[in-house]
C-alpha positions in Angstrom: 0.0 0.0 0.0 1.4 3.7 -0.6 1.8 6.3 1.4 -1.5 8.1 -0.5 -3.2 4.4 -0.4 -2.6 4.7 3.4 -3.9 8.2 4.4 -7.5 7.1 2.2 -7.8 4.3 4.2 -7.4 5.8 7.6 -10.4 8.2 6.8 -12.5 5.6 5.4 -12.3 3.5 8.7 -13.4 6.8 10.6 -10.4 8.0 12.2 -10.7 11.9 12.8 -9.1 14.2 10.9 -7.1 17.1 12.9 -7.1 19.5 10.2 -11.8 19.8 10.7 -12.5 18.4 14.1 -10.4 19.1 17.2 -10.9 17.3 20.3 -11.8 19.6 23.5 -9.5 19.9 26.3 -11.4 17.6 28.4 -11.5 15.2 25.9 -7.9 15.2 25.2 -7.5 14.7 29.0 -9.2 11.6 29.3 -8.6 10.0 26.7 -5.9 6.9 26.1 -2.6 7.5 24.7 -2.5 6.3 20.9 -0.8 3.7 19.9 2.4 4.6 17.4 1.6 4.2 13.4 2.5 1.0 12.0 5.3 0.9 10.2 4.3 0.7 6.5 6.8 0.2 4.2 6.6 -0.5 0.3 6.7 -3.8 -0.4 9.9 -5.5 -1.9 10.2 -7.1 -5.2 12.4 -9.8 -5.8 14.3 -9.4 -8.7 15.6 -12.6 -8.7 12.2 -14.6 -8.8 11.7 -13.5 -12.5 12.1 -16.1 -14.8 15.7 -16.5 -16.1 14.5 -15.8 -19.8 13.3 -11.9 -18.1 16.4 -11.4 -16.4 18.3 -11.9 -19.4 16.5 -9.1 -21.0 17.1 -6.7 -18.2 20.5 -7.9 -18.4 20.7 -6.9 -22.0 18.9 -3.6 -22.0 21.2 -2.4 -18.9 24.7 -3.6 -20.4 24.1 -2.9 -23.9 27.1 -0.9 -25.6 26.0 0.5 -28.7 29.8 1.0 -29.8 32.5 -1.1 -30.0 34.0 -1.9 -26.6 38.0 -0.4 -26.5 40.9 1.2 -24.3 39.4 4.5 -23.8 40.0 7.3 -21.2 35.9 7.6 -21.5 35.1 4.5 -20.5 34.8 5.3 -16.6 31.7 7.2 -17.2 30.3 5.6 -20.7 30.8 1.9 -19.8 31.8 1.1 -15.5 28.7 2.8 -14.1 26.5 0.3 -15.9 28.4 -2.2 -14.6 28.0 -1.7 -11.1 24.5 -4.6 -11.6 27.3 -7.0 -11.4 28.0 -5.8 -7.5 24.5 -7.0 -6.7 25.4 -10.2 -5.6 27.2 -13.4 -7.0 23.9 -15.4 -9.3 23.6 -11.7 -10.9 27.2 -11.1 -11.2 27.4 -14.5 -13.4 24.2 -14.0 -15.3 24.7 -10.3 -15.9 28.7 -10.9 -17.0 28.0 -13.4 -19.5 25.4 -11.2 -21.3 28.0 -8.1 -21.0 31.3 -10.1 -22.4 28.8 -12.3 -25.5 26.7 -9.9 -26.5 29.6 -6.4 -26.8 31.5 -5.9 -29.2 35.9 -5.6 -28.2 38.5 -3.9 -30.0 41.3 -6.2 -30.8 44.1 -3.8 -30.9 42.9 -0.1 -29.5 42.9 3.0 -31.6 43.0 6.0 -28.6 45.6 7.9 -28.7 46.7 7.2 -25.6 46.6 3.2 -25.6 47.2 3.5 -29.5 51.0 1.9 -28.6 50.2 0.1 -25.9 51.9 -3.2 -25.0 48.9 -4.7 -23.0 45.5 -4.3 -25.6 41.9 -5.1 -24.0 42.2 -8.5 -24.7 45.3 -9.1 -22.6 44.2 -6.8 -20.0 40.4 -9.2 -19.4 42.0 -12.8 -18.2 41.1 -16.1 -19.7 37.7 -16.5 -18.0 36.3 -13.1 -19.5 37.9 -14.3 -23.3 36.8 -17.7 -23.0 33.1 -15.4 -23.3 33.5 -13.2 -26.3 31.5 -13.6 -29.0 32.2 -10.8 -31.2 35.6 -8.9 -32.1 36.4 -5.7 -34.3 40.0 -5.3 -36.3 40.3 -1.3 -36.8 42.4 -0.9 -39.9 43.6 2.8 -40.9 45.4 4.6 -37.6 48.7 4.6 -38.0 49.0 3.6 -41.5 52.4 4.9 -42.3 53.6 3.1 -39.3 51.9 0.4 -37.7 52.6 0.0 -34.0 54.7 -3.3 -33.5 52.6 -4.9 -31.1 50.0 -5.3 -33.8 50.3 -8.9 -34.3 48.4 -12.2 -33.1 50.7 -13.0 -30.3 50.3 -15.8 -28.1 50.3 -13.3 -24.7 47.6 -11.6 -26.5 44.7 -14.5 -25.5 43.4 -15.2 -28.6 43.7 -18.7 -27.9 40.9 -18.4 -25.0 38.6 -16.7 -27.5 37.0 -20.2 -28.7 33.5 -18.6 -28.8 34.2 -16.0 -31.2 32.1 -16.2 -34.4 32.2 -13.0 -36.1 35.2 -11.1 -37.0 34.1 -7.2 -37.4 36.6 -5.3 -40.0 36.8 -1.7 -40.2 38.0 0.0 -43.2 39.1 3.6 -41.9 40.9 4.9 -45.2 43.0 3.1 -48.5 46.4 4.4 -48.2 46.5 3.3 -52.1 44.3 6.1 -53.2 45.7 8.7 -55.8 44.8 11.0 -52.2 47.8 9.9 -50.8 50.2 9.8 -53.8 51.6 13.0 -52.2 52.5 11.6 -49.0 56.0 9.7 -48.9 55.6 6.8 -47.6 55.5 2.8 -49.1 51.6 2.9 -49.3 52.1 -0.9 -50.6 53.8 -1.7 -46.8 50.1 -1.5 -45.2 48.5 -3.2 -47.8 50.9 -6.3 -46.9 50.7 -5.6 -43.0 47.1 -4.9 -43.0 46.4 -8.6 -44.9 48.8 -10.5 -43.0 47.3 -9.0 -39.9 44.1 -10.2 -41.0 45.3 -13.3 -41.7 47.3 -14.1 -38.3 43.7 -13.1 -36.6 41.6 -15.6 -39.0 44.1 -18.3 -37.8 44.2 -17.7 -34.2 40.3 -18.1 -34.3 39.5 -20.7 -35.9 35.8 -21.0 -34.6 35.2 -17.7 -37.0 32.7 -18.4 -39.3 31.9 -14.8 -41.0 34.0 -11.7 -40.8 31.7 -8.4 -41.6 33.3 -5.4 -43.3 32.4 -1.9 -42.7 34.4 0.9 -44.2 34.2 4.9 -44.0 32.7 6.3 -47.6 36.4 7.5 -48.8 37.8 3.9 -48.8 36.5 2.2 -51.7 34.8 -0.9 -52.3 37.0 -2.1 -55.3 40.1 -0.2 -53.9 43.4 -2.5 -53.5 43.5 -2.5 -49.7 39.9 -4.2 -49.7 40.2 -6.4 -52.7 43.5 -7.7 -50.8 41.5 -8.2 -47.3 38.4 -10.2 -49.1 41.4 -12.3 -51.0 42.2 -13.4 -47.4 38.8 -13.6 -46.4 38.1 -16.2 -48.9 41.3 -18.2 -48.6 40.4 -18.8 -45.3 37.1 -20.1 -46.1 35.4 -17.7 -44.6 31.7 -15.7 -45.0 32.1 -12.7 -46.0 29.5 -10.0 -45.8 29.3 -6.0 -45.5 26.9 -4.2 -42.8 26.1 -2.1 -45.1 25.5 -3.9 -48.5 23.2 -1.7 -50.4 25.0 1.1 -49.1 28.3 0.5 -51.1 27.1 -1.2 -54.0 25.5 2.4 -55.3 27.7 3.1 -58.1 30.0 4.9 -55.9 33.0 4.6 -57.3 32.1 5.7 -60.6 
């Protein structure tokens, strides 16, 4: 019952009123002291008596991350303060982490600035229990073009290993260093081209349970440009699905 629930009641079941009748002093003399108010609280709900199937969907709705998961100075005020539901208690903690680490996407090799050379990546950073649960992981290919950061390989300290539950393979396209655009800028455009499909190919070995790999691309990398042409060549000699997130998007006659 609520608080307004509570003061209805009281003055259906007769109980005077202070504020239009006043007892006399005589009254007031003789009569009993009253008894203290109950103590009415609101009642309680227990989250964890909803089916499993409806806990799963809070679970989702609160710990949804509609970017893809990375080393980022941000992340203290985008990402942790949904995370305190896993302090709850331990059943919630399990539940709720599962649905967070299978159902994000994580950056393989981050992109910040600040992490961009970074010995120790997200991946390395989580532990073998959190990578045994990914599902889904995103290669960033464009920062740093002209000079790759040497950690930027499938290492064995990097965990792919523990990933066996990864099925998609996300690929971001940020630019084609091939492009007459950069024809001004001195540098062997050709060396990503080789670094960027090797990379992708080191990846595609260490996860062997990868059964698509999606590309997405920003509009000034094009679709029949020599940087993609040579990631889908790897794509395909590794057997693997290969689709776009955006397919009518790109097949618009934009190159033309």
């Amino acid at each position: 019952m609520t608080k307004v629930e509570c003061i209805f009641a009281s003055s259906r079941m007769g109980r005077p009123s202070s504020r239009y009748s006043t007892p006399s002093d005589s009254e007031a003399s003789h009569s009993e002291p009253s008894s203290p108010e109950p103590d009415v609280r609101q009642p309680t709900f227990r989250f964890l008596d909803l089916a499993a199937e409806t806990r799963i969907r809070v679970y989702q709705y609160c710990l949804h991350v509609d970017h893809t998961i990375d080393l980022d100075p941000n992340n203290h005020w985008r990402i942790a303060p949904g995370l305190n539901l896993l302090l709850t208690n331990r059943q919630i903690h399990d539940e709720a982490e599962a649905i967070f680490y299978r159902e994000n996407a994580f950056r393989i090799f981050p992109t910040h600035g600040r992490f961009f050379h970074t010995r120790a990546p997200l991946l390395k950073r989580m532990g073998q229990r959190l990578r045994s649960q990914l599902t889904v992981l995103e290669l960033r290919l464009g920062p740093g073009w002209s000079s790759p950061p040497k950690s930027w390989w499938a290492k064995p300290s990097l965990g792919l290993q523990d990933a066996s539950q990864v099925r998609l393979l996300k690929v971001f396209i940020e630019c084609d260093p091939s492009q007459a655009v950069f024809n001004t800028l001195r540098h062997q455009k050709s060396r990503f081209l080789d670094f960027a499909a090797s990379l992708l190919a080191e990846l595609l070995s260490a996860l062997p349970r990868v059964g698509v790999v999606e590309f997405d691309k920003w509009p000034s990398a094009k679709r029949d440009g020599p940087l993609i042409a040579k990631l889908a060549a790897v794509v395909e000699k590794s057997n693997k699905i290969l689709l776009w997130k955006h397919p009518l998007e790109y097949y618009d006659g934009e190159d033309t």
